[in-house]
C-alpha atoms as an extended CHARMM CRD file, in Angstrom:
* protein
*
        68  EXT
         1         1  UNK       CA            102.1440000000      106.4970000000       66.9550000000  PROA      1               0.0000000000
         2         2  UNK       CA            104.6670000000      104.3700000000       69.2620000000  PROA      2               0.0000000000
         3         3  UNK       CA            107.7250000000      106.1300000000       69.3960000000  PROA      3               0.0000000000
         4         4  UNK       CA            111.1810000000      104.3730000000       71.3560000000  PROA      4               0.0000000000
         5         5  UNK       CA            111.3690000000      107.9570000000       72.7110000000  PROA      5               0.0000000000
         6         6  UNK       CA            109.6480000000      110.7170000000       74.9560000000  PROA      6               0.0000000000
         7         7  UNK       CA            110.2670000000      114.2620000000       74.7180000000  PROA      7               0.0000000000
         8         8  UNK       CA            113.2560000000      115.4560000000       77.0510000000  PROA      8               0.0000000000
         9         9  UNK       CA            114.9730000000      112.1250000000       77.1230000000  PROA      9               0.0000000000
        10        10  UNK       CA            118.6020000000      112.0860000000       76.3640000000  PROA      10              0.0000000000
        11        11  UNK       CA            119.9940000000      110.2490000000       72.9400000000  PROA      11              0.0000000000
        12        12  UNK       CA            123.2260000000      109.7200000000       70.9390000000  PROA      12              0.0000000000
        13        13  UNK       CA            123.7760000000      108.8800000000       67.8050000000  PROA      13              0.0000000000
        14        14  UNK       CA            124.9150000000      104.9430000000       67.5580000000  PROA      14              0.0000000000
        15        15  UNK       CA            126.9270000000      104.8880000000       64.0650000000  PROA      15              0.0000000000
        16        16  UNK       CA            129.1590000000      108.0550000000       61.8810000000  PROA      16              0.0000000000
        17        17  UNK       CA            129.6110000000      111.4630000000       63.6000000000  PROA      17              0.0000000000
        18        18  UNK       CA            128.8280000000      111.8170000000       67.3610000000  PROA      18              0.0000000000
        19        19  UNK       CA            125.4730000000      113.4590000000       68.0310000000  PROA      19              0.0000000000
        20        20  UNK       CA            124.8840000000      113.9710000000       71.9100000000  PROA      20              0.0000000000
        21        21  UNK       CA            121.0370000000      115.3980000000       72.1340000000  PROA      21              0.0000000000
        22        22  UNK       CA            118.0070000000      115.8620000000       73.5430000000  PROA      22              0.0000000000
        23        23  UNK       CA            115.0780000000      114.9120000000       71.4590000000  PROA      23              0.0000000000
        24        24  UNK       CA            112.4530000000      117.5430000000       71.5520000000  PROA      24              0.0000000000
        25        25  UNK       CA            109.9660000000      116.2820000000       68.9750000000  PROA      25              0.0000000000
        26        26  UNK       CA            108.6280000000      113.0570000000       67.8560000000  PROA      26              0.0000000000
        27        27  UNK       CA            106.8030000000      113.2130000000       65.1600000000  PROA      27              0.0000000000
        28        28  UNK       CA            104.8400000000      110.7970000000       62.0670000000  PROA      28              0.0000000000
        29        29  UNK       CA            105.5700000000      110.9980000000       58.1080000000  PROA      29              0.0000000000
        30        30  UNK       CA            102.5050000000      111.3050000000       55.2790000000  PROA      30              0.0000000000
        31        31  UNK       CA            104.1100000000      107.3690000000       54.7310000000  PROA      31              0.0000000000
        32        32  UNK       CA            103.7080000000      106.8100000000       58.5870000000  PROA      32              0.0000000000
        33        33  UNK       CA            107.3810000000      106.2070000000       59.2680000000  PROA      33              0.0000000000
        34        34  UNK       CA            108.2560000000      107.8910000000       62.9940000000  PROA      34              0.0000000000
        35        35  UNK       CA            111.0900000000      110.2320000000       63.2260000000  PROA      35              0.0000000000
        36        36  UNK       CA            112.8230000000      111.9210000000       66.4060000000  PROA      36              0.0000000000
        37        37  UNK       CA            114.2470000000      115.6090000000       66.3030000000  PROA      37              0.0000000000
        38        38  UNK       CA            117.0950000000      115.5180000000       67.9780000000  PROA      38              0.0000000000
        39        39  UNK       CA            118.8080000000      119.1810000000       69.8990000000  PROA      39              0.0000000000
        40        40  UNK       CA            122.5850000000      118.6080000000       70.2490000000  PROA      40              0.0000000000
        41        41  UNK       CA            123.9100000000      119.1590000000       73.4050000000  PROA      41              0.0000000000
        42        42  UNK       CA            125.5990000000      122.5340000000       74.1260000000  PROA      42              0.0000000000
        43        43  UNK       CA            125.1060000000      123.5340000000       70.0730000000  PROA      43              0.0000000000
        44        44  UNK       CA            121.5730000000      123.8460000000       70.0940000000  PROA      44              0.0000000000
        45        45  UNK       CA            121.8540000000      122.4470000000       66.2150000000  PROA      45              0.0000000000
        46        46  UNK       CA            118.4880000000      120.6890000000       65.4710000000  PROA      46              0.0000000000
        47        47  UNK       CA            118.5960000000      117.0690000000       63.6080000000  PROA      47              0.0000000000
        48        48  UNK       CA            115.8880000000      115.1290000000       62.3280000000  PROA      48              0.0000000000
        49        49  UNK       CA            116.5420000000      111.0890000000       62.8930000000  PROA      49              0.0000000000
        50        50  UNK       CA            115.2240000000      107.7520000000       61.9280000000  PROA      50              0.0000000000
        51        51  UNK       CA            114.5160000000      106.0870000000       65.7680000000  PROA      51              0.0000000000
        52        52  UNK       CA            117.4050000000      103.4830000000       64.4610000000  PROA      52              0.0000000000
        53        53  UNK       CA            119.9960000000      106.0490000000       64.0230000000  PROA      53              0.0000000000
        54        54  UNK       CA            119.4970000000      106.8930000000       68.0580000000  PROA      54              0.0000000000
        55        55  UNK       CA            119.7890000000      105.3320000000       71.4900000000  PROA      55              0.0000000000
        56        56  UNK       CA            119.0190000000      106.4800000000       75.2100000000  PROA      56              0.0000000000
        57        57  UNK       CA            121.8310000000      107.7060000000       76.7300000000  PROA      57              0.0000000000
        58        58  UNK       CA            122.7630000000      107.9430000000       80.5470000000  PROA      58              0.0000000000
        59        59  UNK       CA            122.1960000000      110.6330000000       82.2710000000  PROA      59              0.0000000000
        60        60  UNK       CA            124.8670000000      111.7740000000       85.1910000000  PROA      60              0.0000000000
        61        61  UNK       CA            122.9120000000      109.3980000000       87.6610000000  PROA      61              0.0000000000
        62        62  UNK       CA            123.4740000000      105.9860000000       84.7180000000  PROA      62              0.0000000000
        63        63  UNK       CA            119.5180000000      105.9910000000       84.1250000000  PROA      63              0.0000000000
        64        64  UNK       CA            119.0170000000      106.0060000000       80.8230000000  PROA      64              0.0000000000
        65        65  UNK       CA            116.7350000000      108.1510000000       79.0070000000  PROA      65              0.0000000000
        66        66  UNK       CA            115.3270000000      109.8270000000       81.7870000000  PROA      66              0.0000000000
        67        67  UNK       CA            113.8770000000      112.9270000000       80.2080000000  PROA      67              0.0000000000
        68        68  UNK       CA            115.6530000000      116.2220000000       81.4740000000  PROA      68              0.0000000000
C-alpha cells in the first residue's frame, strides 16, 4: 500500500466544504482502493477520504505536509 500521505501530515480538502485536518489513518479497502481518515482541525470530527479529495497543506513554516 502507497499512500500520497503519512500519518500526522496536514491536509485540506481541494473541492465543496472546507475540511482543514490532520490525517491520522491510512488505510486499504477489501477492493484495494486506499483511503485517508482525515481529523478536522480544532473539531476533532473524523472523515474518511478518497486520497483525490485531499492535498498537503502548509504548515506555519510553508512546508507542506510536514507531519505534526
Amino acid at each position: 500500500m502507497m499512500s500520497k500521505f503519512r500519518i500526522g501530515e496536514s491536509a485540506v480538502k481541494t473541492k465543496g466544504y472546507k475540511f482543514p485536518c490532520t490525517i491520522v489513518s491510512i488505510f486499504e479497502t477489501k477492493a484495494g482502493k486506499i483511503r485517508v481518515v482525515g481529523e478536522m482541525d480544532h473539531y476533532g470530527l473524523l472523515h474518511i477520504f478518497n486520497e483525490d479529495q485531499l492535498d498537503h497543506k502548509p504548515n506555519g513554516d510553508g512546508v507542506f505536509g510536514t507531519p505534526v
